[in-house]
C-alpha positions in Angstrom: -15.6 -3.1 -25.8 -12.1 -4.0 -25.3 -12.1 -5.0 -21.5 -8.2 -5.8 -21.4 -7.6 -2.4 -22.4 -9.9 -0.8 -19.4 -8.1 -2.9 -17.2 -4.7 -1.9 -18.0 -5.5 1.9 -17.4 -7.1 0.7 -14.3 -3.6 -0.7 -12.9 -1.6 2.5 -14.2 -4.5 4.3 -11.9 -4.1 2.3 -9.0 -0.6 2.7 -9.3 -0.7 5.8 -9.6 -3.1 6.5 -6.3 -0.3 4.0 -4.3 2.9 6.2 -5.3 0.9 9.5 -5.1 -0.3 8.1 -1.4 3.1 7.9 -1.0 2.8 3.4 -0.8 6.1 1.9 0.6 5.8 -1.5 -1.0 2.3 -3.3 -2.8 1.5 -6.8 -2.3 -0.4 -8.5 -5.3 -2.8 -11.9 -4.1 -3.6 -14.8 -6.4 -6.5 -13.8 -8.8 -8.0 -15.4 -11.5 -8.8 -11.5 -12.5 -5.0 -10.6 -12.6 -4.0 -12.2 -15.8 -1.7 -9.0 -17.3 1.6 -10.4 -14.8 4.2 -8.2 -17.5 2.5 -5.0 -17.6 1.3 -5.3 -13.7 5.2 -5.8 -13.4 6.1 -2.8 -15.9 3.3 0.0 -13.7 4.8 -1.0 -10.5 8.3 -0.5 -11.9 7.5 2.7 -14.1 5.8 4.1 -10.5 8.8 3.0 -8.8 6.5 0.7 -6.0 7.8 -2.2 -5.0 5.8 -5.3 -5.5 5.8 -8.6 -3.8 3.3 -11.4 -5.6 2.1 -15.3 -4.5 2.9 -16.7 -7.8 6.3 -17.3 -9.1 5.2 -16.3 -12.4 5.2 -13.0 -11.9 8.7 -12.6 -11.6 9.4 -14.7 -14.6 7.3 -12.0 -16.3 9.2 -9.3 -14.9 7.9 -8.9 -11.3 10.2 -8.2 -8.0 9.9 -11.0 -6.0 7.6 -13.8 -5.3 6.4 -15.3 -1.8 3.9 -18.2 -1.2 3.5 -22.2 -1.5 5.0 -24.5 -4.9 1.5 -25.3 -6.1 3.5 -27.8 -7.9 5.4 -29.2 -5.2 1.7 -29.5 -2.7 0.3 -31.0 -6.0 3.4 -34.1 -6.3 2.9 -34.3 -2.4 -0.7 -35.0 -2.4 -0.2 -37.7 -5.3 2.4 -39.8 -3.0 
């Protein structure tokens, strides 16, 4: 059983539920389950729902905008 594929058309249905609902904006949490940034990124566009995520690396694969802490910078921090 291909999981990755079950959990893409899981995203296009959740997607799908927030525009028809008529969502104003979708806010995506840290998640070791939420590995598929680019085609998270490419539902929420295709549905036109705005997406803000935690991780800068979303938006480097194609999300909207990112807010949240520089796990990088805490992680220099803590070694000073």
């Amino acid at each position: 059983m291909n999981f990755n594929k079950l959990f893409v058309a899981d995203i296009e249905r959740a997607f799908q539920s927030a525009a028809k609902n008529r969502a104003e904006a979708l806010i995506l949490l840290s998640s070791p389950v939420l590995t598929q940034r680019k085609q998270i990124a490419e539902v929420a566009e295709k549905h036109r729902v705005p997406a803000i995520y935690s991780r800068p690396e979303d938006v480097i694969s194609g999300g909207l905008l990112s807010y949240g802490v520089n796990v990088g910078d805490l992680d220099r921090r803590a070694a000073v």
